[in-house]
C-alpha positions in Angstrom: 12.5 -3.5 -8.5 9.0 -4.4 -9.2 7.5 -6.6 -6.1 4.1 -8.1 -6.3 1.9 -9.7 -3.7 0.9 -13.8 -5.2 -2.7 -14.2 -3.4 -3.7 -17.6 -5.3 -3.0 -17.5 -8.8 -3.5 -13.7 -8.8 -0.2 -11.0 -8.9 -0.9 -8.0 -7.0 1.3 -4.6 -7.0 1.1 -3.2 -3.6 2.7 0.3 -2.4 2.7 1.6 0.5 3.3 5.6 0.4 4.7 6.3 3.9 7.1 8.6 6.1 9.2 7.3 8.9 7.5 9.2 11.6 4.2 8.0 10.8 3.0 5.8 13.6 0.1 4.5 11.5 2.7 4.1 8.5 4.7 1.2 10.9 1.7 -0.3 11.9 0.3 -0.9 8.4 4.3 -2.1 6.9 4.0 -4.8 10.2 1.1 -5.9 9.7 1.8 -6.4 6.2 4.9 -8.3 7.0 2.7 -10.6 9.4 0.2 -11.2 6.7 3.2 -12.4 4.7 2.2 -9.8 1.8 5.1 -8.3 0.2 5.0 -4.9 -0.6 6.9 -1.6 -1.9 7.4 0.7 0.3 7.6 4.7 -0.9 9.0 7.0 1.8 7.4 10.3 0.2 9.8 12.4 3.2 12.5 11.0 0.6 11.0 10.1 -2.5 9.6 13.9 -4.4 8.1 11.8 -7.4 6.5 9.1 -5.0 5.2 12.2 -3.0 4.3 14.4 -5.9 2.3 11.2 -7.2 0.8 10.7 -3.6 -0.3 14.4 -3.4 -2.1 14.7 -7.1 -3.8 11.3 -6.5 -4.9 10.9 -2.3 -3.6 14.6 -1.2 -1.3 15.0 1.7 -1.9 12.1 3.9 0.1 8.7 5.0 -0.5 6.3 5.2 -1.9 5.2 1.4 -1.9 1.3 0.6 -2.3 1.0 -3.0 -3.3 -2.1 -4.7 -3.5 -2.7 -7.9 -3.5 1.2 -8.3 -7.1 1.5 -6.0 -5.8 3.3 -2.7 -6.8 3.1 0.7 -6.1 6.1 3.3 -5.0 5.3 6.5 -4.4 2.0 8.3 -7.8 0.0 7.2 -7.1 -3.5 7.9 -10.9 -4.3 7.0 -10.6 -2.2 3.6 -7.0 -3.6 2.3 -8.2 -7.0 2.8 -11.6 -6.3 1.2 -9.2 -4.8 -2.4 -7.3 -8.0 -1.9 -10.0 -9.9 -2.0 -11.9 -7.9 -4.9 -8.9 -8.0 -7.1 -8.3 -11.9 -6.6 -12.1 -12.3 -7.4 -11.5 -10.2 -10.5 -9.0 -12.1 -12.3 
């Protein structure tokens, strides 16, 4: 199922690539969940083509918020909402 994130009048596909024994990887998915912006999450412990796509594009780290296909590493409040912002100004 394909989720995307309605900021405005803009459609944004967010992933999070996560494990569940990431602390960070909780913290981002609540926050998220606060903010009210719906996202998919991939558990790359789980998932080999969500991890084999995580690896060749960020390298072996978790949490990665993807938006629109730009990623951010780790739990960057400041930079996800920044992409948010730069894809709704975009469209």
């Amino acid at each position: 199922m394909d989720f995307t994130f309605n900021s405005g009048d803009v459609y944004m596909k967010i992933i999070v690539y996560s494990t569940n024994v990431c602390p960070a990887c909780h913290a981002v998915k609540e926050w998220l969940r606060q903010e009210n912006i719906s996202f998919i999450n991939k558990d790359v412990s789980s998932d080999i083509v969500a991890r084999n796509y995580l690896i060749s594009h960020y390298g072996a780290v978790v949490p990665v918020i993807e938006i629109n296909g730009v990623g951010v590493k780790g739990f960057n409040k400041e930079k996800i909402m920044y992409l948010i912002g730069y894809m709704k100004d975009r469209e």
